[in-house]
N, C-alpha and C positions, 0 to 999 in steps of 0.2 A: 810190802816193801820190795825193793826191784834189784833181788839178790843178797837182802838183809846185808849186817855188819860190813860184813870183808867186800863187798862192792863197794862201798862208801869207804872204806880203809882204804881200797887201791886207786878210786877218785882220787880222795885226800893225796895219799904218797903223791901220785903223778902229778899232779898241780904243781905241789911245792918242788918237786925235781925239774919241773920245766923251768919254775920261778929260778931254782937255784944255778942249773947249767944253760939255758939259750938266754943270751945277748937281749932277745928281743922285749925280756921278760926284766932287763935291768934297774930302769924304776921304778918299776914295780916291787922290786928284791929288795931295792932301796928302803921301802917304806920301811922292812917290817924289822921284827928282833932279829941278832945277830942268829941263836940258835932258835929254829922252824920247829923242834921239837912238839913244844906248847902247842902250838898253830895244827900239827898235823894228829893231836889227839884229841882238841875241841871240832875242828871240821867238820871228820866223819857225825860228830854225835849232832852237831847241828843237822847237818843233810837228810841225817837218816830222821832223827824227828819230825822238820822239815817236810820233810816225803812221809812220814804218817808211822814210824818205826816208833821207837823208845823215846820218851821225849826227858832222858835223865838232865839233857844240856837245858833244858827248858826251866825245869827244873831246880837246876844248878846254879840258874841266872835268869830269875826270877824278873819279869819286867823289861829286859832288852832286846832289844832288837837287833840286826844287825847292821841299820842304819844310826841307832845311836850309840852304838862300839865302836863305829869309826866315824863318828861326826867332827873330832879332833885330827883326822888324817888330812892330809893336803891333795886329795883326792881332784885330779884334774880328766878332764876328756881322755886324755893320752892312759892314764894310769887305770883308769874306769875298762878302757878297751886291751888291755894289757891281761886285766885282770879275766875278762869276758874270754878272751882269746884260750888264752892257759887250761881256765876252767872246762870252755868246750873240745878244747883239744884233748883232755885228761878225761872228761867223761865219753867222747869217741871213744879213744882208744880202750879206754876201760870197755867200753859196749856193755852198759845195760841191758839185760832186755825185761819188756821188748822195746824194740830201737823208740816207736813212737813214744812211749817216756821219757826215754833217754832223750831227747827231741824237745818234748815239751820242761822237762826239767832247767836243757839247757839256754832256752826261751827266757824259761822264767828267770833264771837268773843273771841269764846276760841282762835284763829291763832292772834288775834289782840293781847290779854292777853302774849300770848307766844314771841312774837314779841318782849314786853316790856322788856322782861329778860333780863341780863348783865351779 
């Protein structure tokens, strides 16, 4: 795993703080629950299974995916690229290493982001 736990804990935090304070991130901010709480303790444990860590969220939620937890979202181009942006911004700054994971991670999931769109 590509700095265990607390790498994917400070993913998580940096996403939702981008989501919460830049403008550019607004509806996306829109979408979600009032309190991000929830959201910034299931993340990390997705990512990190995800990436091949603890799979407790797998686990936990048994059978979903993360295309069918948000198949009831209104999920358009704009919010798809909001969400891609944030996240690559957040795992930048966080810096994985090494960086080429940190790279292909954020690959993958910007095609997974874009996928969601309607």
């Amino acid at each position: 795993m590509i700095g265990g736990a607390p790498v994917f804990d400070a993913i998580a935090n940096r996403f939702y703080d981008l989501m919460e304070q830049d403008p550019a991130y607004a509806e996306l901010r829109a979408m979600h629950a009032e309190d991000l709480e929830p959201m910034r303790r299931s993340l990390p444990r997705f990512l990190a299974g995800w990436a091949g860590g603890p799979r407790d969220w797998f686990e936990a939620n048994p059978g979903k995916c993360m295309m069918s937890l948000h198949k009831d979202f209104p999920i358009d181009r704009m919010t798809a690229e909001q969400w891609a942006e944030a996240m690559a911004r957040a795992i930048a700054e966080v810096a994985p290493e090494p960086a080429n994971i940190a790279q292909a991670m954020t690959d993958v999931l910007t095609r997974m982001a874009r996928g969601m769109a309607r």
